[in-house]
C-alpha positions as CSV (number, residue, x, y, z in Angstrom):
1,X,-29.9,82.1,54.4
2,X,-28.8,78.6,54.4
3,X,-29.2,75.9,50.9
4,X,-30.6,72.8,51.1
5,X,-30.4,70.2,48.7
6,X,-32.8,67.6,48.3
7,X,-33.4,64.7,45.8
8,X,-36.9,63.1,44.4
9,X,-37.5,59.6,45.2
10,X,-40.2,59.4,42.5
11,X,-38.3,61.3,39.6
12,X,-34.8,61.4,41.1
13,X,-34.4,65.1,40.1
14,X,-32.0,67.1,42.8
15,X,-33.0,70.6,44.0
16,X,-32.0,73.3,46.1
17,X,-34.3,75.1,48.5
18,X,-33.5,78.4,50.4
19,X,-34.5,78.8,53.9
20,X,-34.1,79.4,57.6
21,X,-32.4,77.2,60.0
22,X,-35.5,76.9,61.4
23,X,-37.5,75.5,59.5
24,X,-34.5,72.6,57.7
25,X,-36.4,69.6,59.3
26,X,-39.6,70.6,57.2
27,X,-40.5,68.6,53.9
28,X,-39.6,69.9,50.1
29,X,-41.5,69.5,47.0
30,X,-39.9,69.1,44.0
31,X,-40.2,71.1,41.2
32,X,-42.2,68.8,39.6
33,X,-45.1,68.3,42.5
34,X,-43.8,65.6,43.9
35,X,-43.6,65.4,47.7
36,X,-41.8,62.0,48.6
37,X,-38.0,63.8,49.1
38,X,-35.1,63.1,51.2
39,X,-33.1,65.9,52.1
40,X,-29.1,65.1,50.7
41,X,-26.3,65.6,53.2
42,X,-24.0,68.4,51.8
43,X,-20.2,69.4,52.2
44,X,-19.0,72.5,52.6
45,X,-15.8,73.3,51.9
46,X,-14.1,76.6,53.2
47,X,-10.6,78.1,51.6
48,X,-8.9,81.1,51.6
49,X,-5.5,82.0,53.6
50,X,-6.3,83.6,57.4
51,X,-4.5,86.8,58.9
52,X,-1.5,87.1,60.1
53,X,-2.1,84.8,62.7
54,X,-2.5,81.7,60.6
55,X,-0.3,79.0,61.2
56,X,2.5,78.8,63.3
57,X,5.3,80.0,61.5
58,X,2.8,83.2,59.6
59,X,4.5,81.9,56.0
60,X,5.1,78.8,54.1
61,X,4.0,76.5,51.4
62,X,0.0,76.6,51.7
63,X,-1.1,72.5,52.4
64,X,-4.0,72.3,54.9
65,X,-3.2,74.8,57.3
66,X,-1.1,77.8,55.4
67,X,1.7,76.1,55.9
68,X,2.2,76.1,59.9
69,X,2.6,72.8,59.8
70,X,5.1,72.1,57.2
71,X,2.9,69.6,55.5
């Protein structure tokens, strides 16, 4: 199930909530009661090395792509 972070615009506290893609649009109360929030964009960031298909020449140094770019 996808995170959502959200911050408080009257206490400024940040919070995660846990819920469907279908219902991401619909507003968050922070933990303290409040209910004026704005939902935060977020990054994600995705690492690990692929199979043996990755990059061009299957070896090499790591950088951005496992190497198959010789960056």
């Amino acid at each position: 199930m996808p995170r959502y972070e959200f911050r408080c615009r009257a206490c400024g506290d940040t919070f995660e909530v846990n819920r469907p893609m279908s219902e991401a649009a619909a507003p968050a109360t922070c933990p303290s009661g409040h209910g004026d929030t704005v939902k935060l964009l977020s990054t994600v960031a995705v690492t690990g090395r692929g199979g043996p298909t990755a990059g061009a020449s299957g070896g090499g140094g790591g950088g951005c792509c496992g190497g198959g770019c010789g960056c």
